[in-house]
C-alpha positions in Angstrom: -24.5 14.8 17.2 -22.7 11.7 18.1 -20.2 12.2 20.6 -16.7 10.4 21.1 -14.4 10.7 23.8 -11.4 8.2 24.7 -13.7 6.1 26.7 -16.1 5.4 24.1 -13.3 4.7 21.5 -11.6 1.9 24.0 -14.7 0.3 24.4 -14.8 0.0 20.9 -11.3 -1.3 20.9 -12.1 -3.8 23.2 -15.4 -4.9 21.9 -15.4 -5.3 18.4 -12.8 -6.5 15.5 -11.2 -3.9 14.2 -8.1 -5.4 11.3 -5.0 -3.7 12.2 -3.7 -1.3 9.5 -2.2 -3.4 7.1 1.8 -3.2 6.1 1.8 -1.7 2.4 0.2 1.7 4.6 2.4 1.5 6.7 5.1 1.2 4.3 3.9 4.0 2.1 3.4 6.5 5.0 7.5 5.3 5.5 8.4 6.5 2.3 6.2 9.5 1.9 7.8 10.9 5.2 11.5 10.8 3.2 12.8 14.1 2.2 12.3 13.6 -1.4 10.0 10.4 -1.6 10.0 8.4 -5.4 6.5 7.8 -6.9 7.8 5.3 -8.6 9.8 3.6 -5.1 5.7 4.1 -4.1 4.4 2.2 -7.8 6.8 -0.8 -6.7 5.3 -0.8 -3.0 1.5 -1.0 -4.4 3.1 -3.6 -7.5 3.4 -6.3 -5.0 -0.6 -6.5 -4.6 -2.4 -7.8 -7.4 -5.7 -6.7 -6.4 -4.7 -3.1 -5.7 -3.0 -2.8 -8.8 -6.3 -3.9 -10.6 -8.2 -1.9 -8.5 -6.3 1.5 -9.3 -6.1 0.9 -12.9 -10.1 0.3 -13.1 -10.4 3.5 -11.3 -7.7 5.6 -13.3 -9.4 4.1 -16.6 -12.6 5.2 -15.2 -15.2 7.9 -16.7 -14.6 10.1 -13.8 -11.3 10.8 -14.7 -12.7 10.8 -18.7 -8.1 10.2 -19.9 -7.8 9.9 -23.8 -5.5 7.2 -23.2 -5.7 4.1 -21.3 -3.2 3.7 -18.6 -1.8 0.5 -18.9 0.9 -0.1 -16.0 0.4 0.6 -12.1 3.5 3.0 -12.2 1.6 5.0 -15.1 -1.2 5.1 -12.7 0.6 6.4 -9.9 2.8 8.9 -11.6 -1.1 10.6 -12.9 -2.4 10.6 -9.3 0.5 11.6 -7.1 0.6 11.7 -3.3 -2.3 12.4 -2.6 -4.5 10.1 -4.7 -2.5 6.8 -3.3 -2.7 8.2 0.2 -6.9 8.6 -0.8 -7.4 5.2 -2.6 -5.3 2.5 -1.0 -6.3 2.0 2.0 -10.2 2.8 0.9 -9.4 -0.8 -1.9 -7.2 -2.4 0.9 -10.3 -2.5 3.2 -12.4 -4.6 1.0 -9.4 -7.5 1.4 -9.4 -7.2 5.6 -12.6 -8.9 6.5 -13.8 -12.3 5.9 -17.4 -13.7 5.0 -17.7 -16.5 7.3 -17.6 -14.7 10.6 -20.3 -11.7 9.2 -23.9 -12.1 9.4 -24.6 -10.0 6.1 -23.7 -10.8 2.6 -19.8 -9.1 2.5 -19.9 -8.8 -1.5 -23.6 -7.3 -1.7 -22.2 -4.8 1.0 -19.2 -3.6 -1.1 -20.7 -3.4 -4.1 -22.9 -1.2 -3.0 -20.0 0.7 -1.0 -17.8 1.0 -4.6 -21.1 2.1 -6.2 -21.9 4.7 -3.8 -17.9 5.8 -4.5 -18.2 5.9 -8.1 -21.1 7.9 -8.0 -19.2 10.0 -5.8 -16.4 10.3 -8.2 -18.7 11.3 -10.7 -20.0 14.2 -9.4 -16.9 15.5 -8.1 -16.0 15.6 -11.9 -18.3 18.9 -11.7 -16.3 20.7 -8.7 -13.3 22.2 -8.6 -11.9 22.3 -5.4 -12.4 18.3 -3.9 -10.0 15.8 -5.6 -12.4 12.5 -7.0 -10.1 10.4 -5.2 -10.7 11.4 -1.8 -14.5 11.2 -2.6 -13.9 7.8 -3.8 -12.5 7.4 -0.2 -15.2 8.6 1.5 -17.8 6.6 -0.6 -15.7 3.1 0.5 -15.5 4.0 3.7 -18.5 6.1 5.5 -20.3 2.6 6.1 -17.5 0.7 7.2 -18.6 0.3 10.5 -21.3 -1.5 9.5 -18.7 -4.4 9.0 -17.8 -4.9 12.4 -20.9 -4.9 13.9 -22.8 -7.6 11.4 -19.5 -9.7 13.0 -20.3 -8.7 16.6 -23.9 -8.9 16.6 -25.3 -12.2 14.6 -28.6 -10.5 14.6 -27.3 -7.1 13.2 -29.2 -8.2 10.0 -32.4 -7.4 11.5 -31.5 -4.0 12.6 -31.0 -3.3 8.7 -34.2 -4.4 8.0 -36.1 -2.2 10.4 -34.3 0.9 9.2 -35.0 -0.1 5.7 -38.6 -0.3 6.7 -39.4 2.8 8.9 -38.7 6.4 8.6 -38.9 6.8 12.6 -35.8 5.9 13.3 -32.2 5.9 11.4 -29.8 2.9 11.0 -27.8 5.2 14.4 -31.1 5.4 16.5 -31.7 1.6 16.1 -28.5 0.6 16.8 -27.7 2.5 19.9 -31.1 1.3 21.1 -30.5 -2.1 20.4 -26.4 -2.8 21.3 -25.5 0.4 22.7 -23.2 1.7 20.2 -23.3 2.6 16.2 -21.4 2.0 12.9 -20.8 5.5 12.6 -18.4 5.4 16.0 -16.5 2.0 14.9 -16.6 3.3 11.6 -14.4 6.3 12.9 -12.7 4.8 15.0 -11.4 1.9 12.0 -10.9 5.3 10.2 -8.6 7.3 12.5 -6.6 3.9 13.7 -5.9 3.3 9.8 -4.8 7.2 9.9 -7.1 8.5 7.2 -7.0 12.3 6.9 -8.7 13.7 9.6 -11.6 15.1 7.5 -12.8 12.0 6.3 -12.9 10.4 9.8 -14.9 13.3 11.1 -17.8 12.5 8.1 -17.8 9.0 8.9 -18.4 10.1 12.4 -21.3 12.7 11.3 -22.6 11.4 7.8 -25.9 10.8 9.7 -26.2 14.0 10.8 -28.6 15.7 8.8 -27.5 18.8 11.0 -24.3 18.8 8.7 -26.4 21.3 6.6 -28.7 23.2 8.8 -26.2 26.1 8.2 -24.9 26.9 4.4 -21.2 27.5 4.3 -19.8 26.1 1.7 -17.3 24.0 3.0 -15.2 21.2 1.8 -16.8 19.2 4.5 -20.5 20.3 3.4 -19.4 20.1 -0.5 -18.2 15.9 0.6 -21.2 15.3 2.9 -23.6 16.6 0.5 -21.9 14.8 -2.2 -21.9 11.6 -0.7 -25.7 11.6 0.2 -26.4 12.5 -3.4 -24.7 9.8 -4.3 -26.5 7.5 -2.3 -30.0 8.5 -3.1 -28.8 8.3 -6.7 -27.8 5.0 -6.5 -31.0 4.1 -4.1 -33.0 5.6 -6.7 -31.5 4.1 -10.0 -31.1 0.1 -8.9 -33.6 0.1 -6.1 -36.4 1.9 -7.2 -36.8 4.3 -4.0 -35.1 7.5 -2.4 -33.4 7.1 0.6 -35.2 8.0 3.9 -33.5 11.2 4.6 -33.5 12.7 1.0 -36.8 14.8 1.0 -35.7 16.8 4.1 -32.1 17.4 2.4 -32.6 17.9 -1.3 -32.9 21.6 -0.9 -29.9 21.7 1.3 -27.8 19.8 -1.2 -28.6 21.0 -4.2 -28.0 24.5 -2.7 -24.6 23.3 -1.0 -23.3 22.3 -4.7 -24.8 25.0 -6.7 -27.3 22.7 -8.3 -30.2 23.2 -10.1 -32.7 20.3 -10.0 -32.5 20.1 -14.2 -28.8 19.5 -13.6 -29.6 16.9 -10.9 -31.9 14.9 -13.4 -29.0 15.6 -16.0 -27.0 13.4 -13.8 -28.9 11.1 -12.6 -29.3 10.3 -16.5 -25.0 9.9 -16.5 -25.6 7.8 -13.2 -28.0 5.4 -14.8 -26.0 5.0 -17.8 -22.7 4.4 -15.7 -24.4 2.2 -13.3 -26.2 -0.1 -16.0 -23.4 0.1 -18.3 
């Protein structure tokens, strides 16, 4: 288990670029604190970015929310997902904006795509629990690999460190990256979490979505129910556009299936949705 204290969280600070939290959080925390905050004072805030807006109303008009209707206007799409959905998606679709290609040593659009894919897929099994709102899922697909960001901007060789986790099942991405710059995206990754104030939950999976210990112990959770979702969703999409499982998926399957009450026909069910979404 990785462990952070306040020392390895200012060294972090310190070390690497980490893009403050931007002003339209701050602005919506502002207003969600009044006593009786307006969705639609909140649908004005998020109006003002173009790219947000976009974002949200590809999201809303997605499968995994399966409306009859379209939703048209951003204050539509705010008044259907409430608190709690802005407070999940905003600052998961404001990240993508906060770093820039020319000072990172991977390809930034090859790492996001694969990020929004991983939180669609996320999205759509969520569609078949109760109890964990798709949004926050989406969240949590966007950001359990932001770290990695920081790092490919610290460390111009950070590409090759990819490429030898890619390629051997000795190590993971964590292993070779403490070895290598002392440190891993997991820690920035929380710490880029925490300082944006994402609900503590989340930030503790970012920390541990490594940790294949997460499930050595069925309970049930929420926090089991999102981590096991999430590496579903990445060996689904590993498996569907890439051809190959991820490294860690023959010692979990069991665990995963079992954590959301899945039967492996229903998990070839949906890979079938998956590849239909994902080549759609």
């Amino acid at each position: 288990m990785i462990v952070v204290n306040e020392q390895v969280l200012s060294d972090v600070n310190k070390n690497f670029i980490i893009p403050p939290r931007p002003q339209i959080l701050n602005d919506l925390e502002l207003l969600a604190s009044a006593q009786e905050p307006s969705l639609s004072d909140a649908a004005e805030i998020i109006a003002k970015d173009v790219a947000i807006v976009s974002a949200i109303l590809k999201i809303v008009n997605s499968p995994a929310y399966g409306l009859v209707r379209c939703v048209s206007n951003i204050k539509q799409a705010i008044m259907f997902l409430g608190w709690n959905g802005i407070e999940a998606l905003v600052p998961s679709l404001k990240l993508k904006q906060m770093f820039a290609q020319n000072e990172c040593c991977i390809s930034l659009e090859r790492f996001w795509d694969t990020a929004s894919e991983i939180a669609d897929v996320n999205m759509i099994i969520g569609q078949r629990l109760n109890n964990v709102p798709v949004e926050y899922l989406y969240t949590l697909g966007l950001f359990h690999d932001c770290g990695i960001v920081p790092m490919a901007i610290k460390f111009d060789n950070y590409v090759s460190a990819l490429h030898t986790s890619n390629n051997t099942h000795k190590e993971s991405l964590i292993d070779i990256e403490e070895r290598l710059y002392g440190t891993n995206h997991a820690t920035v990754g929380y710490y880029l979490a925490t300082s944006w104030h994402l609900p503590v939950d989340i930030c503790q999976l970012i920390l541990r979505h490594h940790d294949l210990s997460m499930l050595s112990n069925i309970t049930g959770s929420n926090q089991q129910l999102c981590y096991s979702v999430l590496k579903m969703s990445e060996n689904l999409v590993n498996c569907v556009l890439r051809g190959d499982t991820t490294k860690d998926w023959d010692d979990i399957e069991k665990h995963v299936l079992a954590t959301l009450n899945m039967s492996e026909d229903d998990y070839i069910d949906l890979q079938e949705e998956v590849i239909d979404f994902l080549n759609c």
